[in-house]
MARBA-3410 file (N, C-alpha, C, O; in Angstrom, 1 decimal):
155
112.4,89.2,194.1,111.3,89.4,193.2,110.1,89.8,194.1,109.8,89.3,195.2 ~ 109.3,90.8,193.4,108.3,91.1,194.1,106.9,90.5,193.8,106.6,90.7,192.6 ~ 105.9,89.8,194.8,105.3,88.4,194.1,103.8,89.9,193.6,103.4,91.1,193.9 ~ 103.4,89.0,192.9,102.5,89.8,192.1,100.7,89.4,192.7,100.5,88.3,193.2 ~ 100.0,90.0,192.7,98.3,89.9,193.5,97.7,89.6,192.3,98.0,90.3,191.4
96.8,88.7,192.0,95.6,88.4,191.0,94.6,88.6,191.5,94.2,88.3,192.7 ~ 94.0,89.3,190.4,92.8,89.0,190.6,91.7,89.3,189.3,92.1,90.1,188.5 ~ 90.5,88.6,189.2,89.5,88.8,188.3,89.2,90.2,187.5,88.2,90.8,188.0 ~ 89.9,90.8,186.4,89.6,91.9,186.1,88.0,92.9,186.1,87.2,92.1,185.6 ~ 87.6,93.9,186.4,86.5,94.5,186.9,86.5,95.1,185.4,87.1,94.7,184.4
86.0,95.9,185.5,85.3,96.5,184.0,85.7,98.4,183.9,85.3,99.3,183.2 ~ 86.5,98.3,185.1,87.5,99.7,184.9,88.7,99.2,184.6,89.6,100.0,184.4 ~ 89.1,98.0,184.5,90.4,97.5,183.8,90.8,97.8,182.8,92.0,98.2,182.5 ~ 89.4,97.8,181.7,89.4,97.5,180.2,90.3,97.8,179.7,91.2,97.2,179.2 ~ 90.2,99.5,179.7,91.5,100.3,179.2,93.3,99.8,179.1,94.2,100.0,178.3
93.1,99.2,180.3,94.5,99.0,180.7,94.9,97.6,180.2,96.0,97.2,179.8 ~ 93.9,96.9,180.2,94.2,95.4,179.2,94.2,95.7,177.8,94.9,94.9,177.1 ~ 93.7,96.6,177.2,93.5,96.9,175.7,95.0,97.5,175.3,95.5,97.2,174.2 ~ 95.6,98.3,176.3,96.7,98.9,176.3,98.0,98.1,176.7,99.1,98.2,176.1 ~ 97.6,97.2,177.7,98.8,96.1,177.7,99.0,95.2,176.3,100.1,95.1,175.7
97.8,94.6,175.7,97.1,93.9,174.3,97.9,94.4,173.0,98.4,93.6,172.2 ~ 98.0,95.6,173.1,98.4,96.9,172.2,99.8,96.7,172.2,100.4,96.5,171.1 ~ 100.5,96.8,173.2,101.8,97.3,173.2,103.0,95.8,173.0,104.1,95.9,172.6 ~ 102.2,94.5,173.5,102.5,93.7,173.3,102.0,93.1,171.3,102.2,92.0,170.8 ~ 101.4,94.0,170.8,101.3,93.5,168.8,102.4,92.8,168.6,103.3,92.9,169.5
102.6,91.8,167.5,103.2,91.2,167.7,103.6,92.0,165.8,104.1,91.2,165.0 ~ 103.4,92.8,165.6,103.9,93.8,164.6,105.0,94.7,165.1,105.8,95.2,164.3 ~ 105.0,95.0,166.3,105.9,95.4,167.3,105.9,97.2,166.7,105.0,98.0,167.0 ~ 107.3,97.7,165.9,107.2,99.0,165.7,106.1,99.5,164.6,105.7,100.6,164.4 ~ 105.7,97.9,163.8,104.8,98.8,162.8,103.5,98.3,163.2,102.8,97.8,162.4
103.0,98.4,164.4,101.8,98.0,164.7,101.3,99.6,164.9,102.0,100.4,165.6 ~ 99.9,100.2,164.3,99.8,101.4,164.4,99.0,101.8,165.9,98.5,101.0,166.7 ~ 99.0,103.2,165.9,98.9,103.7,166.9,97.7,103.7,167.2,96.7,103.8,166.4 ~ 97.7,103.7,168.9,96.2,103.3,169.5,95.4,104.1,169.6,95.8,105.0,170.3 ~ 94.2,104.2,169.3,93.2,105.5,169.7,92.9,105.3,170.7,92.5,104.2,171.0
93.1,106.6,171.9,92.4,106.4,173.0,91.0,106.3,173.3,90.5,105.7,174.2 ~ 90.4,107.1,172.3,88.9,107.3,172.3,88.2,105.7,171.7,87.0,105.6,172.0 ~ 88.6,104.7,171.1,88.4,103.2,170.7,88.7,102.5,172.4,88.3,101.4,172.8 ~ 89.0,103.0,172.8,89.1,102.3,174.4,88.0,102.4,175.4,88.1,102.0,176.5 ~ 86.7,103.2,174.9,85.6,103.3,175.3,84.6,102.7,174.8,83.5,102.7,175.4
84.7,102.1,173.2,83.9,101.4,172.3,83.0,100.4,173.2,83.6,99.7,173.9 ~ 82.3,100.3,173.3,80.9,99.4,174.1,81.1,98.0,173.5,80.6,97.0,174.1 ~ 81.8,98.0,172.1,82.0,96.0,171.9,83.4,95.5,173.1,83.6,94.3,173.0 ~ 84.1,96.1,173.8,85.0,95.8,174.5,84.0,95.6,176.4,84.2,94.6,177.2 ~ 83.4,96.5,176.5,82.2,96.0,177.6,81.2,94.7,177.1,81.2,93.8,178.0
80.8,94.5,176.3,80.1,93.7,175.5,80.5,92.5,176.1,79.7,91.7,176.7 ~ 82.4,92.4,175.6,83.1,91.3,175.3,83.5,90.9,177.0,83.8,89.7,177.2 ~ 83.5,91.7,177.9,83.8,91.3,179.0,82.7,90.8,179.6,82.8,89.8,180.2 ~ 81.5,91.6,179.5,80.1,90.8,180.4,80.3,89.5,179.9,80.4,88.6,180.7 ~ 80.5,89.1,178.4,80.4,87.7,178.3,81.4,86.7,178.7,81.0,85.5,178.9
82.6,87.1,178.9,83.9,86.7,179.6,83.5,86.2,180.8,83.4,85.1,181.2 ~ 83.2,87.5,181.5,82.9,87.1,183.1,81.3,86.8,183.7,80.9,86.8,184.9 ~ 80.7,86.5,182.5,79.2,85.8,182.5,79.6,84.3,183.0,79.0,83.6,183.9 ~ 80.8,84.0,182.1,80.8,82.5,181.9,81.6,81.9,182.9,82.6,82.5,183.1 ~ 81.4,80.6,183.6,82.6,80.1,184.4,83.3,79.1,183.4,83.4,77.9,183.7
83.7,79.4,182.7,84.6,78.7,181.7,85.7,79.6,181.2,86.5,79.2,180.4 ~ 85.5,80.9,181.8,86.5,81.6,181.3,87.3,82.7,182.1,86.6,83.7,182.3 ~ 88.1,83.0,182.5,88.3,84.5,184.0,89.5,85.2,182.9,90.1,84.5,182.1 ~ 89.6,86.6,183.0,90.2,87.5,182.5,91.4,87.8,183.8,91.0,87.7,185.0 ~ 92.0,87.9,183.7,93.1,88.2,184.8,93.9,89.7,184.8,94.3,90.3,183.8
93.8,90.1,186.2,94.9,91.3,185.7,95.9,90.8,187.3,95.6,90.4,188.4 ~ 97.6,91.2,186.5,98.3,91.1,187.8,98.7,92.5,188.2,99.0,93.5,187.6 ~ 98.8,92.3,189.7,99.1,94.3,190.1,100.0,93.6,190.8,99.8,92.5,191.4 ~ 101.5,94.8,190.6,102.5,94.4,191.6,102.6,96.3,192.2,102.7,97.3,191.5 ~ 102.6,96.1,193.4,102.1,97.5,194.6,101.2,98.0,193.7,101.5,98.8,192.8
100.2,97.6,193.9,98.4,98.2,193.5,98.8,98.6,191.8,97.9,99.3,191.4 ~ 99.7,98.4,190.7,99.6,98.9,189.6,99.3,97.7,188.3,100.1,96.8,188.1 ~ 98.1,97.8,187.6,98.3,96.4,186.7,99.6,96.5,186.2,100.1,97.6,185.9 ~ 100.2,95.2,186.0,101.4,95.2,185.4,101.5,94.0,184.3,102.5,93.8,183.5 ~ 100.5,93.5,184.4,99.9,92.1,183.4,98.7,91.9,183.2,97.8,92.6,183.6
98.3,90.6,182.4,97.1,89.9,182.2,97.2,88.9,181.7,98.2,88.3,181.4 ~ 95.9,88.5,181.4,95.6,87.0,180.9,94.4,86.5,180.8,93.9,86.4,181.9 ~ 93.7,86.0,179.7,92.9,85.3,179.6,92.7,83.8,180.5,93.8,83.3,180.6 ~ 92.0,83.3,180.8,92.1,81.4,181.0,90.8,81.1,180.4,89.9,82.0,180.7 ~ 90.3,80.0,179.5,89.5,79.0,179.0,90.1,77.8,179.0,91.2,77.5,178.6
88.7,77.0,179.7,88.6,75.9,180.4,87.8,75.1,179.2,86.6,75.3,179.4 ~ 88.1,74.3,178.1,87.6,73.5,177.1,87.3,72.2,177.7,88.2,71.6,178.3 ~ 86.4,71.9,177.5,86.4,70.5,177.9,86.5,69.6,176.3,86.8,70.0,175.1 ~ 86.2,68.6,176.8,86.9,67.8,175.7,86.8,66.2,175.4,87.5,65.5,176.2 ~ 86.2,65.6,174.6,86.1,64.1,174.7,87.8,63.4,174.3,88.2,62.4,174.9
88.5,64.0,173.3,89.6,63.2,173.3,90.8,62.8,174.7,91.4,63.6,175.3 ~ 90.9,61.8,174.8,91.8,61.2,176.0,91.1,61.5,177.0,91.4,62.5,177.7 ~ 89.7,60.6,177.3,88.5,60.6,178.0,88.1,61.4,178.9,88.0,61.4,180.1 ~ 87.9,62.3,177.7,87.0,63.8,178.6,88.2,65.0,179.4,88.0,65.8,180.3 ~ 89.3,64.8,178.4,90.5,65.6,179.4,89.9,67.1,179.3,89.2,67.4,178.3
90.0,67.7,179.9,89.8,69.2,180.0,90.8,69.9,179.9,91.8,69.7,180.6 ~ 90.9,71.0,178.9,92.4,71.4,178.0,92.1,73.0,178.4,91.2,73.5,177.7 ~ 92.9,73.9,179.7,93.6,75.2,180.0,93.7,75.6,178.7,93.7,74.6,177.9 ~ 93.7,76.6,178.3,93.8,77.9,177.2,94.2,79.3,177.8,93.4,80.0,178.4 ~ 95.3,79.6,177.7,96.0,81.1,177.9,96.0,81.6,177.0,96.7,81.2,176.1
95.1,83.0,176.7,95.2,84.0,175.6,95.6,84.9,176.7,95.6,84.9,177.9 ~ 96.1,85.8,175.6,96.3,87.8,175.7,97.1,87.8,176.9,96.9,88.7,177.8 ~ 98.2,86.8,177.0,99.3,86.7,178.0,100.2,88.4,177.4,100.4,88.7,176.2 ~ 100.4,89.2,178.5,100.4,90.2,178.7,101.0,90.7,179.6,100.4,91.2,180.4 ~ 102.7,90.7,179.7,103.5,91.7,181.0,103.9,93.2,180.4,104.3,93.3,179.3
103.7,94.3,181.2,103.9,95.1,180.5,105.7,95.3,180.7,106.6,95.0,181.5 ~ 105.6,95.8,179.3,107.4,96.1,179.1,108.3,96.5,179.6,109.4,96.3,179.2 ~ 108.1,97.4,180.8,109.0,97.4,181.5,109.4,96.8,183.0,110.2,97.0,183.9 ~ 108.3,95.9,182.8,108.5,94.7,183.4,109.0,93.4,183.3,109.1,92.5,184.1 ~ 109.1,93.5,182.3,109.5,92.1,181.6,111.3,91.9,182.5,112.0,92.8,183.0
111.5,90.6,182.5,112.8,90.1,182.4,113.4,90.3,184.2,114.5,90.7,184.6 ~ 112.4,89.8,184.9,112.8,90.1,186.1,112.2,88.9,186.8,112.6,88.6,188.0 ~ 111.1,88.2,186.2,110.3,86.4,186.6,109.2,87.3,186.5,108.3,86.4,186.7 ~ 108.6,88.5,186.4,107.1,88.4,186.8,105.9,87.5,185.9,104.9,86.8,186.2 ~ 106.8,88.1,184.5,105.7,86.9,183.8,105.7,85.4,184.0,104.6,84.8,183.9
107.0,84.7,184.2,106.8,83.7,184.6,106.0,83.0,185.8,105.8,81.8,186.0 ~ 105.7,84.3,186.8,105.1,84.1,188.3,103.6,84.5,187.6,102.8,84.1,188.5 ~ 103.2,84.8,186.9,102.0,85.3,186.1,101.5,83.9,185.9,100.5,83.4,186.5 ~ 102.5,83.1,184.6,101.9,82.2,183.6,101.7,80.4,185.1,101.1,79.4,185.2 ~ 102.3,80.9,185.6,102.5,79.8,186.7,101.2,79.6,187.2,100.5,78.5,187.2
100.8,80.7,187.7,100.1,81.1,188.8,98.6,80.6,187.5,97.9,79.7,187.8 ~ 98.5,81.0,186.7,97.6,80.5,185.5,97.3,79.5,185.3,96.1,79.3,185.1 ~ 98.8,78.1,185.1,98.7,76.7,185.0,98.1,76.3,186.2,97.1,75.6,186.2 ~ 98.8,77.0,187.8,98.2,76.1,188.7,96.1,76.4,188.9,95.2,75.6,189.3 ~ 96.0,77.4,188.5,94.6,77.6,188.5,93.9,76.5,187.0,92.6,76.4,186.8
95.1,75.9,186.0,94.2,75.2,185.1,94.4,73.5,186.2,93.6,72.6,186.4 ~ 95.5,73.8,186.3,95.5,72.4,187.3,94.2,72.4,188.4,93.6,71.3,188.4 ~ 94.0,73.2,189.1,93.1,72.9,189.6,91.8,72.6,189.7,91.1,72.1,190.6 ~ 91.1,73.6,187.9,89.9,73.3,187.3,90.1,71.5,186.7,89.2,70.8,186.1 ~ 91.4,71.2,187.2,91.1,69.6,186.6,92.0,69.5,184.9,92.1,68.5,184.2
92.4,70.3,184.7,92.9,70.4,183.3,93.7,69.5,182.8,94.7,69.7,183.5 ~ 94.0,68.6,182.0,95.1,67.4,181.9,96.2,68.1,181.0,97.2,67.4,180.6 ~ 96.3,69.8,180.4,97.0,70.0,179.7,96.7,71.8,179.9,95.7,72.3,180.5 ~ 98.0,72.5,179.2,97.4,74.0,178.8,97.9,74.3,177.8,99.0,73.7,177.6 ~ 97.7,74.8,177.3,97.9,75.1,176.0,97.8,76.8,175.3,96.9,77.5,175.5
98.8,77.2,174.6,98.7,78.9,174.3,99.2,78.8,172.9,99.7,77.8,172.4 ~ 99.0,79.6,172.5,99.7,80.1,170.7,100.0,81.6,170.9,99.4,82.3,171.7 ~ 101.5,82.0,170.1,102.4,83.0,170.0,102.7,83.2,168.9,103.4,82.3,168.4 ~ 102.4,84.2,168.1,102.8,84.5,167.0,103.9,84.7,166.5,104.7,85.4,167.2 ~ 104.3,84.1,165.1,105.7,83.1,164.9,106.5,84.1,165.2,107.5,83.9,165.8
106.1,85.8,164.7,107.2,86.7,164.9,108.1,87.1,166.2,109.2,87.8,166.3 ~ 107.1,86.3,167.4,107.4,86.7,169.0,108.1,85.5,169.4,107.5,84.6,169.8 ~ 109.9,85.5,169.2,110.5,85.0,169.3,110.8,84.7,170.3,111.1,83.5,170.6 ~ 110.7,86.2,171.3,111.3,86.1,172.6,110.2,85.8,173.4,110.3,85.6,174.6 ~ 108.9,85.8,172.8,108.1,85.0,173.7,108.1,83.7,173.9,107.9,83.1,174.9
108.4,82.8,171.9,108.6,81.4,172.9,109.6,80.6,173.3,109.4,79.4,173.7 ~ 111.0,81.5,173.3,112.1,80.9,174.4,111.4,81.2,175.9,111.8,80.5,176.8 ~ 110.3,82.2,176.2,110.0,82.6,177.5,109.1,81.3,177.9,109.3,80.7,179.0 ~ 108.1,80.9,176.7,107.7,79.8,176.7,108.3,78.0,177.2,107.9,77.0,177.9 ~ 109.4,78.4,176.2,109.7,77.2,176.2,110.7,76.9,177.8,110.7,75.8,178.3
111.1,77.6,178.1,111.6,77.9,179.7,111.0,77.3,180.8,111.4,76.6,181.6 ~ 109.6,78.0,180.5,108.4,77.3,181.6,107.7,75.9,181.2,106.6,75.4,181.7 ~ 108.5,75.4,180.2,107.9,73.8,179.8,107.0,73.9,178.8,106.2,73.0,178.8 ~ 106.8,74.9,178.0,105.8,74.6,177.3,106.4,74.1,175.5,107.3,74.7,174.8 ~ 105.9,73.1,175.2,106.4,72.8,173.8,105.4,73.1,172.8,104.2,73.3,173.0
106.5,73.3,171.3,106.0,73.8,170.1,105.3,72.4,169.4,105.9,71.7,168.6 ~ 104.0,72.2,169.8,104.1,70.7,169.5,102.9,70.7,168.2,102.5,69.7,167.8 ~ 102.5,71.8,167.9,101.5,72.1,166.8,101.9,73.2,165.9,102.8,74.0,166.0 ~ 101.0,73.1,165.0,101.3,74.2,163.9,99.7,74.8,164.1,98.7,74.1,164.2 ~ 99.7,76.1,164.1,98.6,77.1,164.9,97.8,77.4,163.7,98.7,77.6,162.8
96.5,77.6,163.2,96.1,78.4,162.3,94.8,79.0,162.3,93.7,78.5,162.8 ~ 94.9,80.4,161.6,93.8,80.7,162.0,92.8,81.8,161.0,93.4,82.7,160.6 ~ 91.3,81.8,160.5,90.8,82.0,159.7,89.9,83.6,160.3,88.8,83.4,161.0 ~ 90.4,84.7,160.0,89.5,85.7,160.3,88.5,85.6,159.4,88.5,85.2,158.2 ~ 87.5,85.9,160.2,86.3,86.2,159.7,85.4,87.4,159.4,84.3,87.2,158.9
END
């Protein structure tokens, strides 16, 4: 396997996380088609100054030979239940597809926990949309259990 490079996404990424984001829908064939011209929208710059404003939160991209080939969110929650534990959060877990199924994502999500482990985290925690099956046998592989029911209220 070829080990993968992280690092802190820059703000010429955008495109390529919006696109990894995209392709991983969890609508899969009926998720509609991406405008490329919405990949320059200024609420996506917006959303990153505030991302990488904050040390509570790093955007990840992984490049395997100089090409992104992943991503990932991390938020760092702090937390008074089970005295003050500090609870990891993985969003917008993201291998692109024709990478899949060879360990990178699992060298990805790894590489994720040990960075929540070492902000101190007593736990991490992700949600997968019920239809992404094969994400949580991927899940559940790497030790993560279905131990909640997820819900969520757009606004």
């Amino acid at each position: 396997m070829t080990d993968l490079a992280f690092r802190d996404a820059a703000p010429a990424d955008i495109p390529t996380i919006l696109l990894l984001a995209h392709a991983g829908d969890a609508r899969g064939i009926d998720t509609p088609p991406l405008d490329p011209a919405s990949l320059s929208d200024p609420r996506y710059r917006a959303a990153f100054d505030t991302i990488s404003a904050s040390p509570s939160h790093r955007l990840i991209v992984a490049e395997r030979n100089g090409e992104i080939v992943g991503t990932l969110q991390i938020s760092f929650i702090p937390g008074l239940p089970r005295f003050g534990m500090t609870r990891g959060l993985l969003e917008n877990v993201h291998i692109r597809a024709d990478q899949r199924g060879n360990g990178l994502g699992s060298q990805m999500v790894q590489w994720a926990v040990d960075r929540c482990r070492e902000a101190g985290c007593g736990l991490v925690q992700l949600t997968s949309n019920k239809t992404r099956l094969d994400a949580h046998r991927f899940y559940r592989k790497l030790g993560f259990e279905a131990s909640h029911e997820g819900f969520k209220l757009f606004l």
